[in-house]
Each structure stands twice: as C-alpha cells, then as structure tokens.
C-alpha positions in Angstrom: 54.6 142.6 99.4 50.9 142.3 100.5 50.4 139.5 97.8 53.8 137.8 98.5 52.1 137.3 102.4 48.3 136.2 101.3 50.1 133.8 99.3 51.4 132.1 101.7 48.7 132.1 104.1 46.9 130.5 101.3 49.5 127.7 101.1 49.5 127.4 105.2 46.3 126.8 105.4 46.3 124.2 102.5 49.3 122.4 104.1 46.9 122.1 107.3 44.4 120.9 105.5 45.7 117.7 103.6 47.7 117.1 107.2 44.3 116.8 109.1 42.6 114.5 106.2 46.0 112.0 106.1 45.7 112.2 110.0 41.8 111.1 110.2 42.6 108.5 107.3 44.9 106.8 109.5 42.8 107.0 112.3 40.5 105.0 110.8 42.4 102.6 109.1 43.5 101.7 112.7 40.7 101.5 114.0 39.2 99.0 110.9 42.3 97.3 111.7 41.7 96.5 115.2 37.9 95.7 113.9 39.2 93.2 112.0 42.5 91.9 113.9 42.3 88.2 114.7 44.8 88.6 117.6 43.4 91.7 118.6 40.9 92.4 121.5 38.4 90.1 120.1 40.7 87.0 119.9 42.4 87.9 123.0 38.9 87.8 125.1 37.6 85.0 123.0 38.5 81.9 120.9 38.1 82.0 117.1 38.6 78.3 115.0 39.3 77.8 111.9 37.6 74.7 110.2 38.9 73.1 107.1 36.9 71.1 104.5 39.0 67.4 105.0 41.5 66.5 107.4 43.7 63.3 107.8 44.8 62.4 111.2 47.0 59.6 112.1 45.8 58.5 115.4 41.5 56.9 116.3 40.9 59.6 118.7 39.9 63.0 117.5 40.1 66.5 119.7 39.5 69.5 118.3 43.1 70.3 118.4 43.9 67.6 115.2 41.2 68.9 113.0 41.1 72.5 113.2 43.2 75.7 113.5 42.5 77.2 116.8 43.4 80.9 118.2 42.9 83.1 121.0 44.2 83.4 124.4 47.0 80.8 124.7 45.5 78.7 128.2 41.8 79.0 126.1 43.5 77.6 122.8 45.1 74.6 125.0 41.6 73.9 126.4 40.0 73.9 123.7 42.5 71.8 121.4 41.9 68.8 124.2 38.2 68.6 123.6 37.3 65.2 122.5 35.3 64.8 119.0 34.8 61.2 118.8 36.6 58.1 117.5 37.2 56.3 114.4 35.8 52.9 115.6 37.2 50.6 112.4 39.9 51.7 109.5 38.6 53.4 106.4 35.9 54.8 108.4 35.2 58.9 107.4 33.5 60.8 110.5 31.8 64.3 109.5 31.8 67.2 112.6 29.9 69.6 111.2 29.7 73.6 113.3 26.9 72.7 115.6 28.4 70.1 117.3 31.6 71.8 118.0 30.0 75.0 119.1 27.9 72.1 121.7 31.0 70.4 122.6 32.7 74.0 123.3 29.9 74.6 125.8 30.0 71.6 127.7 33.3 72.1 128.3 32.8 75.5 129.5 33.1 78.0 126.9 30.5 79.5 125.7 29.4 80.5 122.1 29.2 84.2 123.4 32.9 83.7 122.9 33.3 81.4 119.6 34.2 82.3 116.1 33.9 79.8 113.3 35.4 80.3 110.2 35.9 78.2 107.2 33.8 75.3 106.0 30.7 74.1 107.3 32.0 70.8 108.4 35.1 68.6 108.3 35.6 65.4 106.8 37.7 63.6 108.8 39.8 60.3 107.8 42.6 58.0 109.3 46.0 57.8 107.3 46.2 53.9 106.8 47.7 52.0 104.3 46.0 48.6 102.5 47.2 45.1 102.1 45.8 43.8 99.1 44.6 39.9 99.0 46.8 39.3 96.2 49.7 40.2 98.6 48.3 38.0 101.2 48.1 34.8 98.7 51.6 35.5 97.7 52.7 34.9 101.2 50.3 31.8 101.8 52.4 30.5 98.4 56.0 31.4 99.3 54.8 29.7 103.3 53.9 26.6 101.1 57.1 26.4 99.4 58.9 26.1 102.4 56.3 24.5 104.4 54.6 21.5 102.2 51.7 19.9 103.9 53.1 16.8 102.7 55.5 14.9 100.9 53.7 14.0 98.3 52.4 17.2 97.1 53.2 19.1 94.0 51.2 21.8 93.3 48.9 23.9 95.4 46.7 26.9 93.8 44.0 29.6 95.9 40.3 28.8 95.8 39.6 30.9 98.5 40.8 34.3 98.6 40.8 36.9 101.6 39.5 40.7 101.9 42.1 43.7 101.5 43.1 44.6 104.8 42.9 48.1 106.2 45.8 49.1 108.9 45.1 51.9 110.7 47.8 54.5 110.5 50.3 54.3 107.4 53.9 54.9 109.4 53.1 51.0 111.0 55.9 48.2 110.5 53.5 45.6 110.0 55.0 42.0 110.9 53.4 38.6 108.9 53.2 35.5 110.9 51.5 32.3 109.0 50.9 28.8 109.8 49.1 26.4 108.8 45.8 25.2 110.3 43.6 22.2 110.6 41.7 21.4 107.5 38.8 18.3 107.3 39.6 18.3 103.7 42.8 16.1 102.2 43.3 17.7 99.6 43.2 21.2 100.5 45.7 23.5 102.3 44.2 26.2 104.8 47.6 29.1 105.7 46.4 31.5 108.7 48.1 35.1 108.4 48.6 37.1 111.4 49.2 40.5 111.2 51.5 42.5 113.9 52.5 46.0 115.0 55.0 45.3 117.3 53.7 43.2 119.6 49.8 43.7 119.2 48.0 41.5 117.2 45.7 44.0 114.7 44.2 41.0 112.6 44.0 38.0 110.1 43.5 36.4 107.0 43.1 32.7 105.7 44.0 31.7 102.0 42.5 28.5 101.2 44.7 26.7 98.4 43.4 23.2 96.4 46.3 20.9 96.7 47.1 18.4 93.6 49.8 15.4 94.4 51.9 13.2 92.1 51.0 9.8 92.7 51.7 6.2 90.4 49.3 4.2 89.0 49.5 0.8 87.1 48.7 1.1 83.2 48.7 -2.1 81.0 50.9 -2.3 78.1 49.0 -5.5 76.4 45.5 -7.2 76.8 45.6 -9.3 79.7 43.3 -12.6 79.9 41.2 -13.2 82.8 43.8 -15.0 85.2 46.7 -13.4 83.7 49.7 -12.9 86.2 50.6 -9.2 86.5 54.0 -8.5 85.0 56.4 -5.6 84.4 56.1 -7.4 81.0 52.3 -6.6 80.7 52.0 -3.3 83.1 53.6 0.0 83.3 54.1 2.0 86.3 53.3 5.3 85.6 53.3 8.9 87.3 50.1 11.7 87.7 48.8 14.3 89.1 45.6 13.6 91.7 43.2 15.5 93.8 44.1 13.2 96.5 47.3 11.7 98.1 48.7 7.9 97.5 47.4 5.5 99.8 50.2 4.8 101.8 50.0 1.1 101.5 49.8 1.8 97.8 52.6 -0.8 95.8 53.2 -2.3 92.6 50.6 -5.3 91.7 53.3 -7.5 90.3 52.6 -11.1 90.6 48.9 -10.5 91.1 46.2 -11.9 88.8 43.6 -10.1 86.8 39.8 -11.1 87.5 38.7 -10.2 83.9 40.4 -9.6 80.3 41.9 -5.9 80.7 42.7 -4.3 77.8 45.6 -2.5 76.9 46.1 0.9 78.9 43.8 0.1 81.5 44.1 1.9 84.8 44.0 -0.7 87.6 42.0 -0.7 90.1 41.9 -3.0 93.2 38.7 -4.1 92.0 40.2 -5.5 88.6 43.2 -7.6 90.3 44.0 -10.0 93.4 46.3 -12.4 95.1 46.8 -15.8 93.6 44.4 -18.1 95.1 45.5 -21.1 96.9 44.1 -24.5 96.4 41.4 -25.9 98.1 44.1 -29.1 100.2 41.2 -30.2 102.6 37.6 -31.4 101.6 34.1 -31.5 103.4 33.7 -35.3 104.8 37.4 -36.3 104.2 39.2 -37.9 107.0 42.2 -35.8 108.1 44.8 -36.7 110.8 44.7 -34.7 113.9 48.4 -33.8 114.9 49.4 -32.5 118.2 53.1 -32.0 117.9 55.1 -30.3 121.0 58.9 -30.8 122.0 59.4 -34.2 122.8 55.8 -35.8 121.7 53.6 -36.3 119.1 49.8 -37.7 119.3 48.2 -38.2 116.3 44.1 -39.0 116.0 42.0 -39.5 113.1 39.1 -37.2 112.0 36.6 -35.7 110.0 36.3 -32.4 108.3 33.2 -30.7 108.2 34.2 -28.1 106.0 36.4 -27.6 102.6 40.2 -25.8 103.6 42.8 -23.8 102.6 46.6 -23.9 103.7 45.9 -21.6 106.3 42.5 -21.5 106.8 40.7 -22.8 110.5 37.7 -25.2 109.9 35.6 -27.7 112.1 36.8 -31.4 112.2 34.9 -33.9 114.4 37.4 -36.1 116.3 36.2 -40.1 115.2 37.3 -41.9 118.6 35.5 -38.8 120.4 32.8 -37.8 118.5 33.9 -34.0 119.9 33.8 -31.2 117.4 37.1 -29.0 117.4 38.4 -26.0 115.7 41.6 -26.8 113.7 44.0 -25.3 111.5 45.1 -26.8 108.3 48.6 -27.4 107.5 50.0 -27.6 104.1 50.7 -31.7 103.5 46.5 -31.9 104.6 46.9 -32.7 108.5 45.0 -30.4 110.5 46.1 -29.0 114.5 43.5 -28.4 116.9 43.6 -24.6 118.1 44.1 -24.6 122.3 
C-alpha cells in the first residue's frame, strides 16, 4: 500500500511538471508573437510600408498609396497613401523612389521616421501602363485617307517617304480617336496627311506621313520619221499614257495639225520645243504702199500709205500716211489693207 501511494505522488508531480513547461512555452510563443505581429502594438502606434521591386500605375501622378502596401492605424495609412511622389512628365518615362526619399517625404508631412517601417525592396521602379501606335499603323491610315481623299484628279499612285515616330499614349484603357487631313505642301508632287490623335475630347498629339505622289498623264510619241515642216497627224503620232512625277499641265492638248521644227524620228517624245503653229505668210512688205481703210456704219474713207515694216494677218505695224506725212499704228487685214488703231 505504501508503494501504491509513492507511486502516485511520483506521477503527480510529473503531471505538474510537463503542465508548467507547456504553460511557459506558450507564454512565450505569445509573447514572440506579439514581437513580431504587424497589426499588433507596433503597427497600431506606427506605420509600417511595404515596397515592391516595380510597379505599373495607370494614372501621371504618383502618391505613395499607388506604389506601395501600406499598414497601421487606419487615419495614419489614409495620410500617408496621399503623399505625393512625383509625376511622370512624358509616356514611357520609368521614375525610381528609392527608401530615403519616402522616409523624407513621410517627415515633411508629419510623420516621423521614429514611427516608419520599411520592408521589401530597396527602391521601386515605377512605370505608366500605355499602349504604342506604331508608324506603320499611322501610314496605313495616311493611305486609306488618300484613297478616299485624292489630292487630285489626276493622281494614281501615292507611296511614304517620310515616316513618323511610334507614338506612346499614356494609359492603355484610352479609346483613342484618329482625325487626318491633309495639309499645305510647297511641293506638287508630294502629299503631306496630318494625324490627330484624341481621348475624348483632348487632343494628346500628332503625326505627319509624307507620301511621293506619281500621276498618269499623255504624252505625244511618233509612229514614223517626221521631216522638218511635217504637219502633226494622228497618222504620224500616237497619243500615249504614263506615269510622272508631276501633274499634266492643264492646258496640255493634242498637237494635231502643228508642224515639226526639225526631222523627228520615230518614237520621239514631243516636246513644245520640237513643234509649233503653222506660220502665216508674210501679206504686207517694208516700203509697199498699202491702203489705209477706215470703215464704220454708213462710211468708208480710204488713204494711201506706206509701210514701214513687213506684216502678218494680224500683226500691228507702222505705216506713214502719204497725203500726211503722219506715222500711225495700224493693223493689217488679210486682202493687204491696213486700219489705223484709235
């Protein structure tokens, strides 16, 4: 019986033993705990931010709120989220904040560094979400513009000499609306189409595409050899159809009935240099007498004169009146008589 009793003392005693070390473990597992509780005391007296390696944000203006992970006592955490970090000032920029500067910006606005945790990386990388609008994309709605839009009748083909820059937009949810037009160009054969870009109704920027136009034009080619004096025929010339660098002259036309200054081969392109009007004869003659008519309705006086220069039908030339002596300026009619200009 004594055994039975010092037994179980024995096993009392052990029982209170592993009760008091599970009871001081746990006491200081809570107590680490609370050491190392973000939301515990230290958080709630205090501010502690998270900072990640690269963030994206949609919007220019940066607070701390958009680029790290803030927590702490909820009116401190609101505070501190609104601090401003800076701006992205043009799109594809990347801005680094790096822990100094937020632990400065913290302070100026009133919380201390007494009271700041920083976790994480070093410093953030911060860039703008934005999507790019290739040149090629902005040539190919110059072209389709052109297509509907010719910058003249006459033009058949158009290709891009000049090309614009890819264009950042800032923020990559934007609807961006096109609007092109063409603009004044001092060159004829070239084609300048102005994009403007939209988001709703701001203007955020623009590109030119410059495009070298070609036109389809005629030209004369002979068929034969031609002789020097040889009337231009549809017998002796065709009329054909090219491409040019430049438009048609508008008072271009077919040189039918003209004559050729020179022997042209065959396949010559003419020029205006190679071909002109048939010449009229020469009908008055320096020194010949000529009658002077003055002709109105209801009279006719007639005088005799002198020219003083050779005339064409047509032509105005100096004739000294013989009764007179006077020198006049006359025109010269086509049966030789001449008619004073008044």
């Amino acid at each position: 019986m004594f055994k039975s009793r010092s037994t179980r003392a024995r096993t009392h005693k052990s029982a209170r033993i592993i009760v008091t070390c599970v009871i001081t473990t746990l006491a200081l597992f809570c107590r680490a705990s609370a050491n190392n509780d973000p939301d515990g005391s230290q958080t709630e007296s205090g501010l502690k931010v998270y900072l990640p390696r690269e963030v994206t944000v949609k919007d220019c203006s940066l607070s701390l709120g958009r680029v790290a992970i803030i927590q702490g006592r909820e009116s401190l955490v609101a505070k501190a989220g609104k601090i401003a970090l800076g701006r992205i000032s043009m799109p594809g920029q990347n801005i680094v904040i790096d822990r100094p500067t937020i632990l400065s910006r913290l302070a100026c606005n009133g919380i201390p560094t007494s009271m700041v945790t920083l976790t994480g990386a070093e410093e953030i990388a911060v860039k703008q979400q934005h999507q790019i609008i290739s040149s090629d994309e902005f040539v190919s709605l110059a072209r389709s513009f052109l297509e509907s839009h010719r910058p003249g009748a006459s033009v058949s083909q158009w290709s891009a000499i000049r090309k614009p820059e890819d264009f950042v937009v800032p923020g990559a949810d934007k609807d961006v609306r096109f609007s092109p037009r063409l603009v004044e160009s001092g060159a004829t054969n070239q084609a300048t189409v102005e994009i403007g870009m939209f988001a709703g109704d701001e203007k955020i920027g623009e590109r030119e595409v410059v495009f070298a136009l070609k036109y389809e034009c005629r030209q004369a080619v002979t068929k034969v050899d031609i002789p020097a004096g040889g009337v231009i025929s549809p017998e002796n010339v065709e009329i054909q159809r090219k491409q040019s660098d430049y438009p048609e002259p508008v008072d271009w036309k077919t040189p039918y009935g003209l004559i050729a200054k020179r022997r042209l081969p065959a396949n010559t392109v003419l020029r205006l240099s190679m071909i002109g009007p048939v010449e009229s004869p020469t009908v008055v003659e320096r020194n010949q007498s000529v009658v002077i008519r003055i002709e109105k309705p209801g009279f006719l006086i007639t005088a005799v004169g002198k020219a003083m220069q050779d005339g064409k039908a047509g032509e105005y030339i100096k004739v000294r009146n013989a009764d007179s002596q006077r020198i006049i300026l006359a025109r010269i009619n086509a049966d030789g008589s001449v008619e004073p200009v008044q």
